[in-house]
N, C-alpha and C positions, 0 to 999 in steps of 0.2 A: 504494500500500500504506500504511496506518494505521502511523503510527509505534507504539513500546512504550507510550508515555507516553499516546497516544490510545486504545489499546485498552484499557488499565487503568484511564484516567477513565471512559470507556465499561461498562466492568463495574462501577466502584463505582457509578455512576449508574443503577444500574436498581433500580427498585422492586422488594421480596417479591411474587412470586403471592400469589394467593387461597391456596393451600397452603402458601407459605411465612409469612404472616401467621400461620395457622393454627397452622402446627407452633408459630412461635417463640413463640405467648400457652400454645400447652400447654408449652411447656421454663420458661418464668415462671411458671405456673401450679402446676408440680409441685413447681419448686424455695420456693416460698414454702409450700406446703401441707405441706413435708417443716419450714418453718421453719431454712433455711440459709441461707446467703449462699452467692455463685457460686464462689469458691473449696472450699467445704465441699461444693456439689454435684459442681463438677469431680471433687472425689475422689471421691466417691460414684459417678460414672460412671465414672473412672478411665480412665488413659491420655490426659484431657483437660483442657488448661489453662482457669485462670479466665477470660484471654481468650475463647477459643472460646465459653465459657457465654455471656456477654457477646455477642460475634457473634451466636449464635445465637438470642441472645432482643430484638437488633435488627433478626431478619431477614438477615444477612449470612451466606454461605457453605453456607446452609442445601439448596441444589441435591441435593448429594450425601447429604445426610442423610434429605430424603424420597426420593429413590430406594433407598436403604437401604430406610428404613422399607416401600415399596412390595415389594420385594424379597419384606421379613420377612413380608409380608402374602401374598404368594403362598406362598412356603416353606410357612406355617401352614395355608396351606388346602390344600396339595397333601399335608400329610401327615399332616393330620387325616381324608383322606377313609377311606375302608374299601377296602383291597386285594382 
């Protein structure tokens, strides 16, 4: 069994997907086009620290953010359709 300290080198060591690259140049992308710094974004998202901004525009922790996103993406289309 992988010790704690092998499995945690192990997850920071893995490369963004294709999708995670993706996402984290759109979360840089946005927050510069709005003209803020990452703290000033966090609040603009709200509920999330300038860290996480950070994280997430290096690619990090971003997993569960595009499954979110994937999520929102069906949500949207299942209740845009016509009943």
């Amino acid at each position: 069994m992988k010790s704690r300290a092998r499995r945690a080198e192990a997850r920071h060591s893995r490369q963004p997907s294709d999708e995670g690259r993706a996402l984290s140049s759109r979360v840089r992308t946005a927050r510069s086009r709005l003209g803020l710094n990452q703290l000033e974004f966090a609040k603009l998202v709200r509920g999330v620290s300038q860290q996480k901004i950070s994280d997430w525009e290096s690619g990090k922790g971003l997993r569960a953010v595009a499954a979110a996103q994937r999520l929102l993406n069906v949500l949207s289309q299942v209740e845009t359709r016509k009943a």
